[in-house]
C-alpha positions as CSV (number, residue, x, y, z in Angstrom):
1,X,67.4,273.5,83.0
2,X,66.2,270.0,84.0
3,X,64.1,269.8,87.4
4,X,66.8,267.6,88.6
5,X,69.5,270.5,87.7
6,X,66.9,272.5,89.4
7,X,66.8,270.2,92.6
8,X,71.1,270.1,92.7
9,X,71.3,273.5,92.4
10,X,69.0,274.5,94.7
11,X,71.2,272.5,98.0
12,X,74.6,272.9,96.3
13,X,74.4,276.1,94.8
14,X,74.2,277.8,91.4
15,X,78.1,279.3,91.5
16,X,80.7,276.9,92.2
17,X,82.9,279.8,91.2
18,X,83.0,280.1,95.1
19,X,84.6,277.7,95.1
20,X,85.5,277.7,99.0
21,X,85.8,274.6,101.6
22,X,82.5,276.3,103.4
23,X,80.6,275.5,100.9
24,X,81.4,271.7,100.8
25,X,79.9,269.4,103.4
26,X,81.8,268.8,106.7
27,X,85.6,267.2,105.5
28,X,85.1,266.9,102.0
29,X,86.4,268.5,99.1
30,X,84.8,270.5,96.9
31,X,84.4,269.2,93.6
32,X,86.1,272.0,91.7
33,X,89.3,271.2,93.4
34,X,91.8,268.6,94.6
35,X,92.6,267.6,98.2
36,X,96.0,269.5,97.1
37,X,94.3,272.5,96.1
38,X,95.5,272.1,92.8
39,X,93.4,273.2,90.0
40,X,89.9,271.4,89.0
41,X,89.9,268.3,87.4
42,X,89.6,268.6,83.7
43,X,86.7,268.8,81.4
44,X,84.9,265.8,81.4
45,X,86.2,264.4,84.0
46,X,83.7,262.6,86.6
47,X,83.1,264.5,90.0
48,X,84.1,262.7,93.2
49,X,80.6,261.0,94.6
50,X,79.6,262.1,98.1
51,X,77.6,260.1,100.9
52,X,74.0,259.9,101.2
53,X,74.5,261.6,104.8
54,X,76.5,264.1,103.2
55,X,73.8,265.0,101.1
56,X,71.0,264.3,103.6
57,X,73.6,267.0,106.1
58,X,73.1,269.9,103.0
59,X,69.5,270.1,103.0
60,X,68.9,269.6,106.9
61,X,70.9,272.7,106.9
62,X,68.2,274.6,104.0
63,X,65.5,272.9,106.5
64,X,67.5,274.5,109.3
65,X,67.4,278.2,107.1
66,X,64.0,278.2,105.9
67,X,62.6,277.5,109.0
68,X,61.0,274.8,107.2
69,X,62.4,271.8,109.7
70,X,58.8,270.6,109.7
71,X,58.9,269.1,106.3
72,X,59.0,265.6,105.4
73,X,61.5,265.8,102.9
74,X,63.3,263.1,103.8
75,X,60.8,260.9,102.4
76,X,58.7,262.7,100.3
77,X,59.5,264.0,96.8
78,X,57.3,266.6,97.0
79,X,58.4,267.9,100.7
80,X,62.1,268.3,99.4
81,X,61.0,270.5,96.2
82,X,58.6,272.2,98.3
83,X,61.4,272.8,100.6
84,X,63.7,274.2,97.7
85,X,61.4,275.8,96.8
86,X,60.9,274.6,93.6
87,X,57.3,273.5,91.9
88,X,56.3,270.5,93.2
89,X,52.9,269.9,91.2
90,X,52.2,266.5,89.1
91,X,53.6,268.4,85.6
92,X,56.8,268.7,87.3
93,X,57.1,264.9,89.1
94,X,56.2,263.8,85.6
95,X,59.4,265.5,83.9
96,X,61.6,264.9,86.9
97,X,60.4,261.1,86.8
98,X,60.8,261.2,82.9
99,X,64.6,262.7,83.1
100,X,65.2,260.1,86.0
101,X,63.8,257.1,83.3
102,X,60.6,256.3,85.3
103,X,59.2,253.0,83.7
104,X,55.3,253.0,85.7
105,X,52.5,255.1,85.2
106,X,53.3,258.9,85.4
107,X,49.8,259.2,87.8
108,X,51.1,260.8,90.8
109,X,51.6,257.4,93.0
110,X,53.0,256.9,96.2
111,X,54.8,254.4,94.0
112,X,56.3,256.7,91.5
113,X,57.1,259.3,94.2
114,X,58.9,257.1,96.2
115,X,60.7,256.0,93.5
116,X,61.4,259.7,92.4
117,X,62.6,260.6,95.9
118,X,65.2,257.6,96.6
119,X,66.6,258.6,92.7
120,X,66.9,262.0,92.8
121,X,68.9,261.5,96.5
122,X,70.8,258.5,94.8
123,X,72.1,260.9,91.8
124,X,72.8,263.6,93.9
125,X,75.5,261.7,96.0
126,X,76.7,259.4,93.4
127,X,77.0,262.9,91.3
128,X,78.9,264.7,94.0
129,X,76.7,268.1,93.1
130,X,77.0,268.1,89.5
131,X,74.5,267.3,87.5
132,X,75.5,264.8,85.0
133,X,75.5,265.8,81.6
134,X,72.4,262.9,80.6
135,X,70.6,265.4,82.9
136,X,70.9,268.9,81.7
Protein backbone atom coordinates (compact mmCIF):
# COMPACT_ATOMS: atom_id res chain seq x y z
CA UNK A 1 0.00 0.00 0.00
CA UNK A 2 1.11 3.62 -0.80
CA UNK A 3 1.94 5.83 2.31
CA UNK A 4 -0.78 8.01 1.20
CA UNK A 5 -3.27 4.75 1.19
CA UNK A 6 -1.60 4.37 4.49
CA UNK A 7 -2.39 8.02 5.64
CA UNK A 8 -6.43 7.63 4.27
CA UNK A 9 -6.73 4.66 5.87
CA UNK A 10 -5.55 5.36 8.99
CA UNK A 11 -8.46 8.60 9.62
CA UNK A 12 -11.19 6.91 7.46
CA UNK A 13 -10.69 3.43 8.23
CA UNK A 14 -9.48 0.19 6.54
CA UNK A 15 -13.33 -1.44 6.23
CA UNK A 16 -15.82 0.55 4.53
CA UNK A 17 -17.71 -2.73 4.73
CA UNK A 18 -19.17 -0.77 7.87
CA UNK A 19 -20.56 0.99 5.98
CA UNK A 20 -22.66 3.04 8.63
CA UNK A 21 -23.64 6.99 8.81
CA UNK A 22 -21.22 6.97 12.19
CA UNK A 23 -18.57 6.48 10.51
CA UNK A 24 -18.91 9.49 8.02
CA UNK A 25 -18.24 13.03 9.20
CA UNK A 26 -21.07 15.01 10.80
CA UNK A 27 -24.08 15.26 7.73
CA UNK A 28 -22.43 13.64 5.11
CA UNK A 29 -22.78 10.58 3.35
CA UNK A 30 -20.69 7.86 3.26
CA UNK A 31 -19.16 7.17 0.18
CA UNK A 32 -20.35 3.64 -0.28
CA UNK A 33 -23.86 4.86 -0.49
CA UNK A 34 -26.40 7.32 -1.80
CA UNK A 35 -28.26 10.04 0.07
CA UNK A 36 -31.23 7.41 -0.82
CA UNK A 37 -29.45 4.61 0.66
CA UNK A 38 -29.43 3.00 -2.47
CA UNK A 39 -26.67 0.79 -3.24
CA UNK A 40 -22.92 2.14 -3.96
CA UNK A 41 -22.04 3.88 -6.89
CA UNK A 42 -20.61 1.63 -9.44
CA UNK A 43 -17.10 0.56 -10.17
CA UNK A 44 -15.12 3.21 -11.23
CA UNK A 45 -17.13 5.66 -10.50
CA UNK A 46 -15.56 8.93 -8.68
CA UNK A 47 -16.25 9.23 -4.79
CA UNK A 48 -18.14 12.42 -3.64
CA UNK A 49 -15.22 14.99 -2.39
CA UNK A 50 -15.57 16.12 1.23
CA UNK A 51 -14.48 19.60 2.84
CA UNK A 52 -11.20 20.35 4.14
CA UNK A 53 -13.01 20.92 7.71
CA UNK A 54 -14.52 17.66 7.21
CA UNK A 55 -11.42 16.18 6.98
CA UNK A 56 -9.52 18.49 9.45
CA UNK A 57 -13.03 17.25 11.98
CA UNK A 58 -11.79 13.24 11.43
CA UNK A 59 -8.46 13.51 12.65
CA UNK A 60 -9.17 16.20 15.58
CA UNK A 61 -11.26 13.36 16.64
CA UNK A 62 -7.86 10.50 16.35
CA UNK A 63 -6.10 13.64 18.20
CA UNK A 64 -9.01 13.60 20.55
CA UNK A 65 -8.56 9.33 21.02
CA UNK A 66 -4.88 9.14 21.20
CA UNK A 67 -4.58 11.56 23.59
CA UNK A 68 -2.29 13.04 21.28
CA UNK A 69 -4.17 16.66 21.09
CA UNK A 70 -0.74 18.17 21.51
CA UNK A 71 0.51 17.52 18.02
CA UNK A 72 1.00 19.90 15.42
CA UNK A 73 -0.54 18.06 12.82
CA UNK A 74 -2.34 20.56 11.37
CA UNK A 75 0.65 21.91 9.94
CA UNK A 76 3.27 19.55 9.97
CA UNK A 77 3.56 16.38 7.76
CA UNK A 78 5.40 14.65 10.08
CA UNK A 79 2.97 15.49 13.26
CA UNK A 80 -0.10 13.99 11.38
CA UNK A 81 1.77 10.53 10.48
CA UNK A 82 3.24 10.63 13.81
CA UNK A 83 -0.26 10.98 14.97
CA UNK A 84 -1.46 7.92 12.79
CA UNK A 85 0.86 6.40 13.79
CA UNK A 86 2.52 5.75 10.79
CA UNK A 87 6.51 6.17 10.03
CA UNK A 88 7.24 9.48 9.76
CA UNK A 89 11.19 9.25 8.95
CA UNK A 90 12.82 11.04 5.65
CA UNK A 91 12.52 7.35 3.59
CA UNK A 92 8.91 7.67 4.02
CA UNK A 93 8.36 11.78 3.21
CA UNK A 94 10.49 10.84 0.14
CA UNK A 95 7.89 8.09 -1.19
CA UNK A 96 4.89 9.95 0.05
CA UNK A 97 6.36 13.18 -1.77
CA UNK A 98 7.26 10.88 -4.84
CA UNK A 99 3.55 9.29 -5.02
CA UNK A 100 2.20 12.93 -4.49
CA UNK A 101 4.72 14.13 -7.74
CA UNK A 102 7.02 16.35 -5.68
CA UNK A 103 9.14 18.33 -8.21
CA UNK A 104 12.13 19.95 -5.48
CA UNK A 105 14.79 18.28 -3.82
CA UNK A 106 13.65 15.16 -1.72
CA UNK A 107 16.10 16.63 1.37
CA UNK A 108 13.69 16.77 4.13
CA UNK A 109 12.82 20.81 3.78
CA UNK A 110 10.48 22.78 5.46
CA UNK A 111 9.72 23.39 1.88
CA UNK A 112 8.97 20.00 0.73
CA UNK A 113 7.07 19.18 3.98
CA UNK A 114 4.90 21.82 3.70
CA UNK A 115 4.17 21.07 0.44
CA UNK A 116 3.63 17.35 1.43
CA UNK A 117 1.21 18.32 4.22
CA UNK A 118 -1.22 20.84 2.16
CA UNK A 119 -1.23 17.78 -0.65
CA UNK A 120 -1.87 14.91 1.17
CA UNK A 121 -4.97 17.13 3.12
CA UNK A 122 -5.88 18.45 -0.49
CA UNK A 123 -6.31 14.66 -1.86
CA UNK A 124 -7.84 13.45 1.02
CA UNK A 125 -10.97 15.81 0.70
CA UNK A 126 -11.05 16.15 -2.95
CA UNK A 127 -10.90 12.06 -2.67
CA UNK A 128 -13.72 11.89 -0.28
CA UNK A 129 -11.62 8.87 1.66
CA UNK A 130 -10.68 6.83 -1.14
CA UNK A 131 -7.59 6.69 -2.34
CA UNK A 132 -7.47 7.20 -5.99
CA UNK A 133 -6.44 4.54 -8.05
CA UNK A 134 -2.94 6.75 -9.40
CA UNK A 135 -2.21 6.19 -5.63
CA UNK A 136 -2.38 2.62 -4.72
Amino acid sequence: MSIFGKIASAIFGHAKAADTPAAAPAGTVPPAATSAGSPAAPAGAKPAPITHDQVVGMIEGIAAKSGHSDYNWKTSIVDLMKLLNLDSSLAARKELAQELGYKGALDGSAEMNVWLHKQVMDKLAESGGVVPDSLK
